[in-house]
C-alpha positions in Angstrom: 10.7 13.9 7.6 15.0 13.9 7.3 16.4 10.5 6.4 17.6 8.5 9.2 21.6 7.3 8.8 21.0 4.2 6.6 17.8 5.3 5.6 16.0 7.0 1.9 12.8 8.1 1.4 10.8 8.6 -1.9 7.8 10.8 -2.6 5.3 10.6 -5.5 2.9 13.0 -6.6 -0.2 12.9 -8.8 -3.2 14.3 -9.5 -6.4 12.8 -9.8 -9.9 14.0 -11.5 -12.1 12.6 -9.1 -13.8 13.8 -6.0 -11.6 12.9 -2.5 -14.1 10.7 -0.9 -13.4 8.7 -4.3 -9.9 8.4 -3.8 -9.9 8.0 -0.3 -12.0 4.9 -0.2 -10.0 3.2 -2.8 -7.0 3.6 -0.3 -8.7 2.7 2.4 -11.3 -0.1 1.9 -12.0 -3.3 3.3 -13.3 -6.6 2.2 -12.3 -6.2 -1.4 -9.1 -6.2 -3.6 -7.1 -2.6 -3.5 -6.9 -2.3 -7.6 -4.0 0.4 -6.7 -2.3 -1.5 -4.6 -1.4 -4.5 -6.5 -4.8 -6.0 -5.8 -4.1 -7.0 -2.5 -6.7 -6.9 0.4 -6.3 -4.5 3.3 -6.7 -6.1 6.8 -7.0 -4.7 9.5 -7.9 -4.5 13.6 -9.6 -1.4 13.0 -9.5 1.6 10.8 -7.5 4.2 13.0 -3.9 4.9 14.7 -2.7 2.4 16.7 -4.2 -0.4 14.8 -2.9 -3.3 13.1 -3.1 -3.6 9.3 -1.8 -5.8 6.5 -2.2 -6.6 2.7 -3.0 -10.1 1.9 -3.5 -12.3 -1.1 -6.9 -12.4 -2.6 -7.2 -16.0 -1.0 -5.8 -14.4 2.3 -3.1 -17.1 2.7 -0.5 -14.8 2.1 0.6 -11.7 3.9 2.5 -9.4 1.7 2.7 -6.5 3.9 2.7 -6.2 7.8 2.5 -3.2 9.8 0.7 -0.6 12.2 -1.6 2.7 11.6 0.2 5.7 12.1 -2.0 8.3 11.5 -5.5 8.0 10.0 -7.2 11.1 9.5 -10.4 10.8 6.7 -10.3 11.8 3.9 -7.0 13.3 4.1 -4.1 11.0 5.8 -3.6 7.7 6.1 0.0 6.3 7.4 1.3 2.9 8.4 4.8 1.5 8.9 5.2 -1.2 6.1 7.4 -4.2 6.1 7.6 -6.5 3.3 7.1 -10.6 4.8 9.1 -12.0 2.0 12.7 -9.7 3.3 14.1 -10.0 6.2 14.0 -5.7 5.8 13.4 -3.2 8.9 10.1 -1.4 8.4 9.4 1.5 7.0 6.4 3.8 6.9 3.7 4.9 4.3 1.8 7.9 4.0 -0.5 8.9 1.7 -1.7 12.4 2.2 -4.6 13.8 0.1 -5.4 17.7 -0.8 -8.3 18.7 -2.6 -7.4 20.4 -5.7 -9.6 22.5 -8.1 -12.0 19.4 -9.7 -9.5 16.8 -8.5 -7.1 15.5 -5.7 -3.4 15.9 -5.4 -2.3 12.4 -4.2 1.3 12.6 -2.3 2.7 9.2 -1.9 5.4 9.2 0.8 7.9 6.5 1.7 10.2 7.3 4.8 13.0 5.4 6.5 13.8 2.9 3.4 16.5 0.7 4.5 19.4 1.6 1.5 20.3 -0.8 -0.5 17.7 -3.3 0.3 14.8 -5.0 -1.8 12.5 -3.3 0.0 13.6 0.0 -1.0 14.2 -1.3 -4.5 10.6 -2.4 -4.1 9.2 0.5 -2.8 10.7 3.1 -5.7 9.5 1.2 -8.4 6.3 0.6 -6.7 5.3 4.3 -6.1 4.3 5.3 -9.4 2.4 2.5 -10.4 0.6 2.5 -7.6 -0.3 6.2 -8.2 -1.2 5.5 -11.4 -3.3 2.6 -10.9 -5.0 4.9 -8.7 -5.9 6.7 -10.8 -7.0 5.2 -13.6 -9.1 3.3 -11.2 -10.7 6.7 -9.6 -11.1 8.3 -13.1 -12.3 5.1 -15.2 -13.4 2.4 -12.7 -10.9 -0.1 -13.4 -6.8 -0.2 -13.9 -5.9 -0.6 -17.6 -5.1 -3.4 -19.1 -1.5 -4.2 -18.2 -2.4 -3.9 -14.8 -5.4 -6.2 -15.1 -3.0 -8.6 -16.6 -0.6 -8.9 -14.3 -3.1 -8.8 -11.1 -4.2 -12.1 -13.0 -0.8 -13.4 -12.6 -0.4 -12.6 -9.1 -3.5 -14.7 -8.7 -2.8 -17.5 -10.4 0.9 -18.0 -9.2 0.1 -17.3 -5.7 1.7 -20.8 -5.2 5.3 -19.5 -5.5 5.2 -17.3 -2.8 7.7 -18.1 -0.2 6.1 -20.0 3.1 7.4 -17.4 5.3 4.2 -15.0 3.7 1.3 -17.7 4.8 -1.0 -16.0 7.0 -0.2 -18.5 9.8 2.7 -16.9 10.5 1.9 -13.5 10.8 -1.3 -12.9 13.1 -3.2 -9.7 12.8 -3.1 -9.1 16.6 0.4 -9.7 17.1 2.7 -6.4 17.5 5.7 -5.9 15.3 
């Protein structure tokens, strides 16, 4: 996809020794903490385009990211437009696409139509990589390593400084962007 004026995109790659139904459930599940994704919980109207989704605290007071399914396409495309609650920043959208690849999976992490120059994009390209590799550590091992542990701990326990904008009572699931 070309920039739009205003716009950046980043892309992330990795490869993961793990079977795709692996990976894909880690990206895509429900009703427990995404380890890869900063250990926030996935929400969502339903699993497939059109539907609403968003990543919420552990206690599920906070929403840290609102958006909509793009394209969902199991095991190997999941998309969603992503905006950060904390920034007053326009959305952008997240793909992960996923391609079988000899005893493993090649993980493409896409972010399109980044607002430059704003957290979120800021954000976003520091957030890629760990994300990927949280992945998959998480898909090879069972569990992030340490650091990552570590700091998920924090996020828990300092959930309290999160600005009021992100409670949950101001950003309903079944509201449209």
């Amino acid at each position: 996809m070309a920039e739009q004026p205003g716009t950046e995109d980043a892309v992330f790659k990795i490869f993961i020794e793990a079977d795709i139904e692996r990976v894909w459930h880690e990206l895509t599940k429900t009703g427990e903490a995404q380890g890869a994704v900063f250990n926030a919980w996935l929400h969502t109207t339903g699993l497939k385009t059109g539907e609403r989704m968003q990543m919420r605290t552990g206690t599920g007071k906070h929403v840290i990211v609102d958006g909509d399914i793009v394209t969902f396409e199991p095991p190997y495309r999941y998309a969603h437009t992503h905006r950060f609650t904390q920034y007053d920043d326009p959305p952008c959208t997240v793909s992960y696409e996923l391609r079988p690849v000899g005893s493993g999976v090649e993980v493409t992490l896409r972010v399109t139509g980044m607002p430059t120059g704003t957290r979120t994009a800021k954000s976003m390209t520091s957030g890629g990589t760990t994300i990927l590799a949280s992945l998959k550590a998480i898909c090879e091992t069972g569990r992030p390593s340490l650091g990552t542990r570590l700091m998920y701990w924090m996020f828990d326990h300092l959930e309290f400084v999160l600005p009021a904008r992100t409670r949950s009572e101001h950003w309903p699931l079944n509201r449209r962007q």
